[in-house]
DRENMI-655252 format. One record per atom (N, C-alpha, C, O): x, y, z. Coordinates in steps of 0.05 Angstrom, whole numbers, plus 32768, in hexadecimal, padded with zeros to 4 digits. Each point is the difference from the previous one (the first is absolute). Layout:
<recs>
XYZ;...
</recs>
This chain:
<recs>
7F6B80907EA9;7FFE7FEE8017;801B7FF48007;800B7FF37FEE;8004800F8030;80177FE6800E;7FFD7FED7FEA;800D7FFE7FEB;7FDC7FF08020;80097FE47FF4;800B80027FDC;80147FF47FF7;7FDD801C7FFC;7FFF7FFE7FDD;801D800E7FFB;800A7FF97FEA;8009801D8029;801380038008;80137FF58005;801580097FF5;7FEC7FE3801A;800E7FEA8008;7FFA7FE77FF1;800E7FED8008;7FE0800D7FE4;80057FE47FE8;801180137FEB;800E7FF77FEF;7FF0801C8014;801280127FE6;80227FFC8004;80127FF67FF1;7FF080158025;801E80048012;7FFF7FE58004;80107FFF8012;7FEA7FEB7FEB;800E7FE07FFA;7FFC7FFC7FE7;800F7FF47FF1;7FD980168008;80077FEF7FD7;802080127FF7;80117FF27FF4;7FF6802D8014;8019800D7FF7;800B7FF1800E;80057FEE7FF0;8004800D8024;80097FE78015;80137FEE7FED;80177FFE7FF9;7FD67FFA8005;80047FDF7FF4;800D7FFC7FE2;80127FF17FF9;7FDF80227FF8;800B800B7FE2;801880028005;800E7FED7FFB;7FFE802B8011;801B80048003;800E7FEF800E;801780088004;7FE47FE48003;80107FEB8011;80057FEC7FE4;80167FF87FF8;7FD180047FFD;80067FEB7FEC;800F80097FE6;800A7FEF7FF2;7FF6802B8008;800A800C7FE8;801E7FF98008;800E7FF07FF4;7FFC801E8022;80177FFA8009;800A7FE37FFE;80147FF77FF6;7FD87FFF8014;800C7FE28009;800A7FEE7FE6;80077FE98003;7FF9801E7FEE;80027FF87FE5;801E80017FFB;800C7FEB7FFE;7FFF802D8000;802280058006;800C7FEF801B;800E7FEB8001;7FE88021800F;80087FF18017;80077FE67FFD;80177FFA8006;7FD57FF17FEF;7FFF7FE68006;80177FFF7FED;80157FF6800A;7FEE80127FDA;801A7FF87FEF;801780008009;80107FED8000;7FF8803A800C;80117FFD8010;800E7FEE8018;80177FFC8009;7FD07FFB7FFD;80077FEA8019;80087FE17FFA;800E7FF38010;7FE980057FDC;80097FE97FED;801680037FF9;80107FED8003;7FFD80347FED;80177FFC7FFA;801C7FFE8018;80167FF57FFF;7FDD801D8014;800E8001801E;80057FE38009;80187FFC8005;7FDC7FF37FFF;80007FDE8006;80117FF37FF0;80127FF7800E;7FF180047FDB;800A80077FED;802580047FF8;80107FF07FF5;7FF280268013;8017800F7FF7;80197FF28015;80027FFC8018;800B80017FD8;801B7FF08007;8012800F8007;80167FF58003;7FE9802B8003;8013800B8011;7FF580128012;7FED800E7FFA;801E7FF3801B;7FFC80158016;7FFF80237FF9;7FF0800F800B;80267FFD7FDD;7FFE800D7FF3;7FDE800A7FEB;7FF480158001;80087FD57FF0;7FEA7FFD7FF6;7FE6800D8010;7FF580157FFD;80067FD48017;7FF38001801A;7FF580207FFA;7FEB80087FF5;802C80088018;7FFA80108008;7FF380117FEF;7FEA800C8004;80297FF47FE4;7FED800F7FE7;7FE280037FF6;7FF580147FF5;80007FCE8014;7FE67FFC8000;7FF38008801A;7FE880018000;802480058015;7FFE80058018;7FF4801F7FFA;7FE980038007;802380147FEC;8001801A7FF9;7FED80017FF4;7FF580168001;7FFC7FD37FEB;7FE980087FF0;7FE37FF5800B;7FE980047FF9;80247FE9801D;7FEC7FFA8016;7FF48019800D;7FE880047FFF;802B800F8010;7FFD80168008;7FF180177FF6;7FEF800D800A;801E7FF37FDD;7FE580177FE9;7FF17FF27FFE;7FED800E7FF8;800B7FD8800B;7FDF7FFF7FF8;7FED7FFA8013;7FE87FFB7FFD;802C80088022;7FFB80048022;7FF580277FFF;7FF0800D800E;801D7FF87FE2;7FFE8020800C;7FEF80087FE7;7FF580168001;80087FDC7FED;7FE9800E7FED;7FE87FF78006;7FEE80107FFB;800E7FDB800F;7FE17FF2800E;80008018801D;7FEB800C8001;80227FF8800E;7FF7800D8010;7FFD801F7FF2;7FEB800B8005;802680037FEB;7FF880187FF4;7FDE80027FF5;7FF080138004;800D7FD67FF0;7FE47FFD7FF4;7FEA80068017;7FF180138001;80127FDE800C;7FEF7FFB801F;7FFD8014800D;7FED80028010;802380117FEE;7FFF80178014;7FFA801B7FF3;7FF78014800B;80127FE77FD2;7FF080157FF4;7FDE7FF97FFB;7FF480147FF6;7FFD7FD8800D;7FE67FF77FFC;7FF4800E801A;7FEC800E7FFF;80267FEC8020;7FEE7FFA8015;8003802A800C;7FF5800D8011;80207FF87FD9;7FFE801E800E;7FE7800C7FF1;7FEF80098010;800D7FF87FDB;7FEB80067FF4;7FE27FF68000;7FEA800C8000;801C7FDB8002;7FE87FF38007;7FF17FFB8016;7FE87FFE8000;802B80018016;7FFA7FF5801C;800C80238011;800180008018;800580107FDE;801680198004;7FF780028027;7FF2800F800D;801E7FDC7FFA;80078003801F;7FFA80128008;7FFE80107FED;7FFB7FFF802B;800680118013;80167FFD8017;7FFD7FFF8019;801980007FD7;801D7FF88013;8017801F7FFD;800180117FEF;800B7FEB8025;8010801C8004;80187FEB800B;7FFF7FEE8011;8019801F7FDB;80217FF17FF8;801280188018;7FFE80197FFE;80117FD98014;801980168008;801A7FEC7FF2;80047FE98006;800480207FEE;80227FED8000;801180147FFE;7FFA80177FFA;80237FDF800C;802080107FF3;7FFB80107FEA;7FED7FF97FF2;801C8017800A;800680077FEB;801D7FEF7FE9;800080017FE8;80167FF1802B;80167FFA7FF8;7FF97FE77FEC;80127FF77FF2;7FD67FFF800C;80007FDE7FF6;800A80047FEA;7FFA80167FF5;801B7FD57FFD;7FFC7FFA7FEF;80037FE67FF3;7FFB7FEC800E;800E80117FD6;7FFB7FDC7FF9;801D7FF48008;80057FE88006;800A802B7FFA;801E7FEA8008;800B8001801E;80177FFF800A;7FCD80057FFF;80117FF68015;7FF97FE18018;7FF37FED7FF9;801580168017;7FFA7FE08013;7FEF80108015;80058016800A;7FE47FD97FFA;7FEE8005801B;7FF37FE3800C;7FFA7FEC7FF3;800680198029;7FF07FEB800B;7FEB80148003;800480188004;7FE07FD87FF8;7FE580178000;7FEF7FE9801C;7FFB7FE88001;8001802D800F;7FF07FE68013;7FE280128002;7FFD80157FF2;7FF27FE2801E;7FE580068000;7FED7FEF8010;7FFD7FE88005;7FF8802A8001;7FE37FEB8018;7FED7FF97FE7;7FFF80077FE8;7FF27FE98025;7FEC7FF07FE4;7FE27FFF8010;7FFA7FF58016;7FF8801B7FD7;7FD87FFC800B;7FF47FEE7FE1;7FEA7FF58001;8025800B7FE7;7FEE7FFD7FF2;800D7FF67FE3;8016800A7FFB;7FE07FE77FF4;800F7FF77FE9;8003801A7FF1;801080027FEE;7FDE8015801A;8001801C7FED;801580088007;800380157FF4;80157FE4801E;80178013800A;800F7FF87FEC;800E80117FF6;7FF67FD27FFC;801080027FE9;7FFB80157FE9;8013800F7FFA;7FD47FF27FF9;7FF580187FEE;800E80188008;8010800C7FF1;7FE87FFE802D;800C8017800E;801880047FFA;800280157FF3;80187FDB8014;80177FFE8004;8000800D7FE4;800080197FFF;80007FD67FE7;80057FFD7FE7;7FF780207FF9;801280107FF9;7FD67FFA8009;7FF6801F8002;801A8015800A;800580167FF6;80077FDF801F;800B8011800B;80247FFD7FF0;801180117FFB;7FEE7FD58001;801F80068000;800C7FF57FDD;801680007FF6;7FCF7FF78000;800E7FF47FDC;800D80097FF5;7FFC80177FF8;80207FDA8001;800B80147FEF;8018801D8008;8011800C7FF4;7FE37FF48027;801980118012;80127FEF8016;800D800C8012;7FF27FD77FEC;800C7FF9800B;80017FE47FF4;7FEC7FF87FF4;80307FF2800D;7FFE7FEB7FF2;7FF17FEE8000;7FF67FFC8017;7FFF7FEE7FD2;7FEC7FF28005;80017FF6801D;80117FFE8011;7FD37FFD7FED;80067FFB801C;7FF77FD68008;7FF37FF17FF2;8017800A8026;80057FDF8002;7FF18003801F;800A800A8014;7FDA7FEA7FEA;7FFC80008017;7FFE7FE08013;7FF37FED7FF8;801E80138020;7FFB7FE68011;7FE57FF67FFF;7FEE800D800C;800B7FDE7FE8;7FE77FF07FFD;7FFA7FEA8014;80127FF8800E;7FD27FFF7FF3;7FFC7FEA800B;80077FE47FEF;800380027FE8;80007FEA8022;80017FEB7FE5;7FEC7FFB7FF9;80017FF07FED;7FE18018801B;7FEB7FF87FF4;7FF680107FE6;7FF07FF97FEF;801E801D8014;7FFE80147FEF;80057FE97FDF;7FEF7FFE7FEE;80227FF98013;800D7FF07FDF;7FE47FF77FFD;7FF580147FF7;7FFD7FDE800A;7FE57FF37FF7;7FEF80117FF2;7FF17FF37FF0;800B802B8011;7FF680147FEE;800180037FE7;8014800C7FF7;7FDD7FEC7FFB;80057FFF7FD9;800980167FF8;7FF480158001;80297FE67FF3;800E80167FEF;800980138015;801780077FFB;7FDF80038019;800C80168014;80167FEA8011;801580098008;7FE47FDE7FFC;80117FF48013;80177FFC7FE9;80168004800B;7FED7FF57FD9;80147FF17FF9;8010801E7FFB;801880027FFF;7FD480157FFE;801880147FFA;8010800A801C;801280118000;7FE17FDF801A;80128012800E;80177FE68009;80148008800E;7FEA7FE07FEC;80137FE97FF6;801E800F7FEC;801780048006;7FDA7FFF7FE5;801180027FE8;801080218010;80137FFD800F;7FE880107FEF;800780198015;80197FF78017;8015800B8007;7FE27FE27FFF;80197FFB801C;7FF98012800D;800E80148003;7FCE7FE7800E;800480138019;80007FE3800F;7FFA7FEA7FF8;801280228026;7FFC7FEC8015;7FE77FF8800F;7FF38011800D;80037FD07FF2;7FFC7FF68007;80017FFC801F;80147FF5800A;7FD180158007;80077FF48022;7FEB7FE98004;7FE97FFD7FF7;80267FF4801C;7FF17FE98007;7FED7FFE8017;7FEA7FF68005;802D801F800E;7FF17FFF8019;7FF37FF78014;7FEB8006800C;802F7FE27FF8;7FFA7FEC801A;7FF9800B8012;800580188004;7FE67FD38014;7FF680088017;80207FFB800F;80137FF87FF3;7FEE800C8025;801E7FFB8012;7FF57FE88008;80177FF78005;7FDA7FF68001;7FF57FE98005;80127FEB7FE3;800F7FEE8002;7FE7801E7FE6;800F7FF07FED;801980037FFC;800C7FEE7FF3;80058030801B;80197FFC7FF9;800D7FEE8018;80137FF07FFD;7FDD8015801C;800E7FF78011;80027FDE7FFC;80137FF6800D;7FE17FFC7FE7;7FF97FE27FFA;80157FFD7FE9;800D7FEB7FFF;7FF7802F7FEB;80117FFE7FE5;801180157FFE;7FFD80127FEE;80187FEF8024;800F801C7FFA;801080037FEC;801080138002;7FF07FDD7FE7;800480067FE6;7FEE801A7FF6;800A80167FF8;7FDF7FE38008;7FE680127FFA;8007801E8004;7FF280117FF5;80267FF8801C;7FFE801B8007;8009800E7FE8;7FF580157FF8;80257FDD7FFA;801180057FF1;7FF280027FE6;8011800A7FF1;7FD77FF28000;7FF77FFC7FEA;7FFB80187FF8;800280097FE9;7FF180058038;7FF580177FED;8016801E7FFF;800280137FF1;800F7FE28028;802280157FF5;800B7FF47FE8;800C80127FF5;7FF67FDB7FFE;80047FFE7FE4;7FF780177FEE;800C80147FF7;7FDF7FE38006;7FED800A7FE9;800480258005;7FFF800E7FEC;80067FFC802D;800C80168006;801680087FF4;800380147FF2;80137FD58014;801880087FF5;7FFC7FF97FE1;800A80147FF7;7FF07FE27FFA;7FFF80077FE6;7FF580167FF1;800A80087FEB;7FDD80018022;7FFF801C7FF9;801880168004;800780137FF3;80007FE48020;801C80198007;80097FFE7FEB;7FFB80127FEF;80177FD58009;800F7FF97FF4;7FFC80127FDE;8011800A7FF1;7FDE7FF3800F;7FEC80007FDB;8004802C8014;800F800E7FF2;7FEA7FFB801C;800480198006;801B800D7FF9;800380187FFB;80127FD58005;801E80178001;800580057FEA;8014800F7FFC;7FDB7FE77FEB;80107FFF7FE2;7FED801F7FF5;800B80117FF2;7FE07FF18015;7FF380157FF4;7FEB80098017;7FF87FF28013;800180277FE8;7FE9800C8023;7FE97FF57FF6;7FF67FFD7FE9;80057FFD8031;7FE37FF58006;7FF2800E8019;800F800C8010;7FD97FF47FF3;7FF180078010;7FF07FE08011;7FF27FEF7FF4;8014800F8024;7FF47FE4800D;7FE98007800F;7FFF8017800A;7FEE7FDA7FF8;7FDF80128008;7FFC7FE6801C;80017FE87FFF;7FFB80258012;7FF97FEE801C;7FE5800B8018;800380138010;7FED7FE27FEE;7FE27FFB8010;800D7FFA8019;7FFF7FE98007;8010802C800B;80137FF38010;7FEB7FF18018;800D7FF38010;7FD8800D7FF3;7FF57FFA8012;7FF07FE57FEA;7FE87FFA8004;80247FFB7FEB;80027FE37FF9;7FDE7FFB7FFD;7FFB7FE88001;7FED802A7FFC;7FE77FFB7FF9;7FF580138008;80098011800F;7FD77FEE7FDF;7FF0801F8006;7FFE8008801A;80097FEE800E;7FF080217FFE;80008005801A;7FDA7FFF8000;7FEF80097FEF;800E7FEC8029;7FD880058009;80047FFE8024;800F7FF68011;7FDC80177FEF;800180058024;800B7FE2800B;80157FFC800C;7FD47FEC7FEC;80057FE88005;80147FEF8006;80017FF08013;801680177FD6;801B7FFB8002;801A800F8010;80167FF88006;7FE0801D7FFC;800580188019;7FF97FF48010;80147FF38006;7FD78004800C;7FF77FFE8011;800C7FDE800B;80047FFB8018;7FFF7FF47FD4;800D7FE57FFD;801E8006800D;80087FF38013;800180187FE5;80197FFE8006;8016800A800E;80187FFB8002;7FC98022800E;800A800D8011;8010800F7FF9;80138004800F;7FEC800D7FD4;801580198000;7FF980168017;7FEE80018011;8029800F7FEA;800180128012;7FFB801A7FEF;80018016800A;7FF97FE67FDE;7FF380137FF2;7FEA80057FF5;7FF67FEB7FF8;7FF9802D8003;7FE67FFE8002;7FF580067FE1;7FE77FFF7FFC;802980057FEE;7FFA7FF47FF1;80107FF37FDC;7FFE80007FE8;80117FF8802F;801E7FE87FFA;7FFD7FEC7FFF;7FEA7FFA8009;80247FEF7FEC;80047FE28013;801A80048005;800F80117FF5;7FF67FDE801E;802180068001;801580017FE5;7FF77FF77FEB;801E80128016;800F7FF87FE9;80167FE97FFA;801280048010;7FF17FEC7FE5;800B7FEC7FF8;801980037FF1;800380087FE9;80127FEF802B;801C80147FFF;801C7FF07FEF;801480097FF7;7FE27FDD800A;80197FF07FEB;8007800D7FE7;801880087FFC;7FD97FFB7FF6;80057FFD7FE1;800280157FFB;800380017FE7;7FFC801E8028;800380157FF0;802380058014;8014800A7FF7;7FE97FEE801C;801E7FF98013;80147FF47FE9;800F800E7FF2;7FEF7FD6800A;800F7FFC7FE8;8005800F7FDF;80147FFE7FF1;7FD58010800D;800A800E7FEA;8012801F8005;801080087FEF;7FEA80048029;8012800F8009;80197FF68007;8014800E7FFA;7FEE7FDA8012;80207FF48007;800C7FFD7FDD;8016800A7FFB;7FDC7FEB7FF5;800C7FF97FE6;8006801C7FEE;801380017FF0;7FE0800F8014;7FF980117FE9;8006801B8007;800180127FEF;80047FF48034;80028019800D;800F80197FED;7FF580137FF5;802A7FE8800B;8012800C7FEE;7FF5800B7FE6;800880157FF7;7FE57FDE7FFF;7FF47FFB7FDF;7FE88018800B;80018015800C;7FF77FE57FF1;7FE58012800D;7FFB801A8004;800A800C8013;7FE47FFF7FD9;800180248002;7FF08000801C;80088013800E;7FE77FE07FFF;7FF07FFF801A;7FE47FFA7FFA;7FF57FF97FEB;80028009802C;7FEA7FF28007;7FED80117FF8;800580188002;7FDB7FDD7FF1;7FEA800D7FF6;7FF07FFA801A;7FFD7FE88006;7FF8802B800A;7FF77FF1801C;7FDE80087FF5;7FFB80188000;7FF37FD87FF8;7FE880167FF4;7FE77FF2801D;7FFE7FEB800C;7FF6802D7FF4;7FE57FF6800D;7FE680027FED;7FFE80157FF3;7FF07FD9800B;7FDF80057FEE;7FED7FFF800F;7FFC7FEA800A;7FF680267FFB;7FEB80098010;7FEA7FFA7FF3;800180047FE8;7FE27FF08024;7FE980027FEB;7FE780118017;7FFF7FFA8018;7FF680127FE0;7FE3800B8015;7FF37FEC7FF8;7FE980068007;80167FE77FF1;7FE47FE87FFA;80147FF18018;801880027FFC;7FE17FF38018;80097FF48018;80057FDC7FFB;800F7FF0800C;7FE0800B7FDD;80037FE67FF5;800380007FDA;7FF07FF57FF0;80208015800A;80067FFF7FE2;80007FE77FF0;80017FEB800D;7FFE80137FDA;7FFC7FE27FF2;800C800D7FEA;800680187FFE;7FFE7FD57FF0;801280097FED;7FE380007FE5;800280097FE9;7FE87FEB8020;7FE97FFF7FED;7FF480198003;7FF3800A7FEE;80118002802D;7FF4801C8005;8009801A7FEF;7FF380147FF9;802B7FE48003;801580107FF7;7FF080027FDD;7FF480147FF8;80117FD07FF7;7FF47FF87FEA;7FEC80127FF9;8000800C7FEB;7FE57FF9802D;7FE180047FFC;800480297FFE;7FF080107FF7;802E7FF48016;7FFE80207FF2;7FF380078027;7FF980168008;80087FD48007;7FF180158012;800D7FF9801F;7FF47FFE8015;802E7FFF7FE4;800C7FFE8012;800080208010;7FFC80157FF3;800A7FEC802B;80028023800E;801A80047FFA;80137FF17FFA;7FEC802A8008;802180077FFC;80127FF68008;7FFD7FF08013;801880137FE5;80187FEA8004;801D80148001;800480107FEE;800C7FED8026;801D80118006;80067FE68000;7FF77FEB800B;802B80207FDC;80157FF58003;801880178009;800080187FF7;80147FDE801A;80148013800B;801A7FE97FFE;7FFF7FEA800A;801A80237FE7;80167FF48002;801980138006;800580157FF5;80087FDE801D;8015800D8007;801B7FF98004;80037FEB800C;801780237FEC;80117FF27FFA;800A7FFB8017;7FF8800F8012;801E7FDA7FF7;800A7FFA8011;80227FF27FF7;80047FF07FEE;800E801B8024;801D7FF88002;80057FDF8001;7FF27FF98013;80167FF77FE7;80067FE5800D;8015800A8015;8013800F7FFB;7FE77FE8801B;801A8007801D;800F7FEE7FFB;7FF97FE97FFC;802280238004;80147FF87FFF;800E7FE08016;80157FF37FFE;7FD8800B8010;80077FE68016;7FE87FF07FEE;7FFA7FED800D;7FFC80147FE2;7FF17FE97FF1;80167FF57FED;7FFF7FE77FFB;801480277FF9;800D7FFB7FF0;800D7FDE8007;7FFA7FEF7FF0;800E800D801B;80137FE7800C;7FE97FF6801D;800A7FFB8016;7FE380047FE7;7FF27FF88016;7FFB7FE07FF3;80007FF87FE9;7FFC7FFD802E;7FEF7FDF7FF8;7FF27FFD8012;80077FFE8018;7FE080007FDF;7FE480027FFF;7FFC7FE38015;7FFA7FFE8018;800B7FF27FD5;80007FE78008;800E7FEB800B;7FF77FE98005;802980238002;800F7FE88010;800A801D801A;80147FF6800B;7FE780228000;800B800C800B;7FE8800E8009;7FF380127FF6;800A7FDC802B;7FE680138017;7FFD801A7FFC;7FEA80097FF9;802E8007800A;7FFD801C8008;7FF780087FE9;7FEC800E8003;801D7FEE7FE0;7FF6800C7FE8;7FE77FF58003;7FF880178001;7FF47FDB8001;7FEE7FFB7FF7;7FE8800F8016;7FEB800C7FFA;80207FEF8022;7FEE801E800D;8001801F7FFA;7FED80108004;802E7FF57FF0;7FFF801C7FFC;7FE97FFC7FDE;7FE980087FFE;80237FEF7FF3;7FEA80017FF3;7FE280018002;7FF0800F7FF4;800D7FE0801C;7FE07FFA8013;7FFC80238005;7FED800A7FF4;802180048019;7FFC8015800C;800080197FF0;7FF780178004;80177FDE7FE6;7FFF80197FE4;7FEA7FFF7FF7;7FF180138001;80067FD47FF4;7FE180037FF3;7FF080048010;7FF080107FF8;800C7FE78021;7FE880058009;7FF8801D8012;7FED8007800E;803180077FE8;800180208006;7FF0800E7FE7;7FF080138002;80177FE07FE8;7FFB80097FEB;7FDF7FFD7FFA;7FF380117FF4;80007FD28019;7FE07FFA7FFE;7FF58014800F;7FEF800E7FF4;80157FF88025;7FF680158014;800480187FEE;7FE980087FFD;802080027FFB;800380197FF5;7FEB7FF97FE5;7FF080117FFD;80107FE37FF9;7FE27FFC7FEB;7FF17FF7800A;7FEF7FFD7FEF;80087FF98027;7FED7FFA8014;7FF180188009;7FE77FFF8004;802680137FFE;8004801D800C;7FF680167FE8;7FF580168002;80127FE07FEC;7FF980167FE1;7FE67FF57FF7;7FEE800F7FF9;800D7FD48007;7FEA7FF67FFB;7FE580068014;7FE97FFA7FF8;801B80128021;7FF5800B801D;7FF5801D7FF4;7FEB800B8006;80257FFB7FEC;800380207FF9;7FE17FFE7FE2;7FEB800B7FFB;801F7FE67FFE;7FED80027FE0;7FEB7FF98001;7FEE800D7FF6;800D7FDD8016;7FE07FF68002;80007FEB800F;80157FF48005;7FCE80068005;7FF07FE6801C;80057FEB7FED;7FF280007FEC;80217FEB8017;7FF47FEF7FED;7FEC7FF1800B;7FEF7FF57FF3;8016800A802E;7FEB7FE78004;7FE3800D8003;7FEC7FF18004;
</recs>
């Protein structure tokens, strides 16, 4: 039975979250802790193995257990040393599982742009704390325009990931359309795509201005589901519809390199006009694969 399915795929769930969380939390004590930046980091690396062994666990349970009906295209070129920005449209908390299916292990851990509400999650929030992924806040323009301090908080938390990027490769993971997508919110906000939200162009702008040079290129992936409304409990119960993931490599262009995003008009429309060349064209592949609505 789904349901007896899905209390299983959370009791493994949960087991493996808590078995883990055990290292984790020490590590993270000693990380708070440690009186050098050097240090830091060291504990930083064993943060990471016990980031990539909780997900190894998870994905060897849910292939066997839950054994998807999903079909992988990627590179052939991936590998662990190198730098990628990985971006992606979002239907479903299962696209993280997906992602991790598709790319563990062939590409560097990976740091994905979060919500801040995300930290409040027992043990998954403090490890993605202790981790140094970034944190978005995601002012309305109503609040920046009242506090234009507020804009700057969440290009911080950007630029420190860069920063923590140039010493060793990393892989940066971005939901560039900033939440799941549902007709509703489509329909709210008036994309011009049919089954998109628009894309949300700051923060992966800044990490190309910071990081362009560094950067083997861009992971551009699309995830497709034939269930038109996916859940990530559906996923759990073993009786999610097939699922395409497709990733493809992409160049950083060379006029991103020295672009500013944010104090220079013209860079920030051409950018406008790169991504949203780039959404149409998975707008367009997503047209090709299946109705979602």
């Amino acid at each position: 039975m789904p349901i007896v399915k899905g209390v299983v795929s959370v009791s493994l769930l949960t087991l493996c979250t808590l078995f883990w969380g055990v290292p984790l939390i020490l590590l993270t004590l000693l990380k708070v802790i440690a009186p050098t930046r050097r240090q830091k980091q060291w504990l930083l690396k064993g943060l990471c193995a016990v980031a990539l062994n909780w997900i190894g666990i998870n994905l060897w349970w849910m292939r066997r257990w839950l054994k998807p009906n999903l079909t992988i295209s990627t590179p052939d070129t991936l590998n662990q040393e190198q730098w990628w920005l990985v971006i992606s449209n979002h239907r479903s908390w299962t696209d993280i599982f997906i992602l991790f299916m598709a790319l563990h292990r062939r590409i560097p851990m990976p740091r994905f742009f979060l919500k801040r509400q995300l930290i409040w999650i027992p043990i998954v929030g403090l490890a993605f704390w202790a981790l140094e992924f970034p944190f978005m806040r995601r002012f309305s323009r109503e609040q920046i325009a009242k506090n234009p301090k507020l804009a700057t908080i969440d290009r911080e938390a950007t630029e420190r990931i860069c920063r923590q990027a140039r010493h060793k490769p990393i892989a940066i993971f971005n939901f560039v359309e900033g939440t799941r997508f549902t007709t509703a919110k489509r329909d709210a906000q008036q994309s011009p795509f049919r089954h998109l939200l628009k894309p949300k162009a700051g923060g992966i702008a800044q990490v190309l201005s910071l990081l362009g040079n560094q950067l083997d290129g861009i992971l551009d992936v699309t995830i497709s589901y034939v269930n038109p409304s996916p859940t990530f409990w559906g996923f759990l119960c073993g009786k999610e519809a097939p699922i395409t993931l497709e990733a493809r490599q992409l160049a950083v262009p060379q006029w991103m390199h020295d672009a500013n995003y944010h104090e220079e008009p013209q860079h920030k429309e051409r950018f406008h006009a790169w991504i949203n060349s780039l959404w149409q064209e998975k707008d367009t592949l997503l047209d090709n694969q299946t109705d979602h609505d």
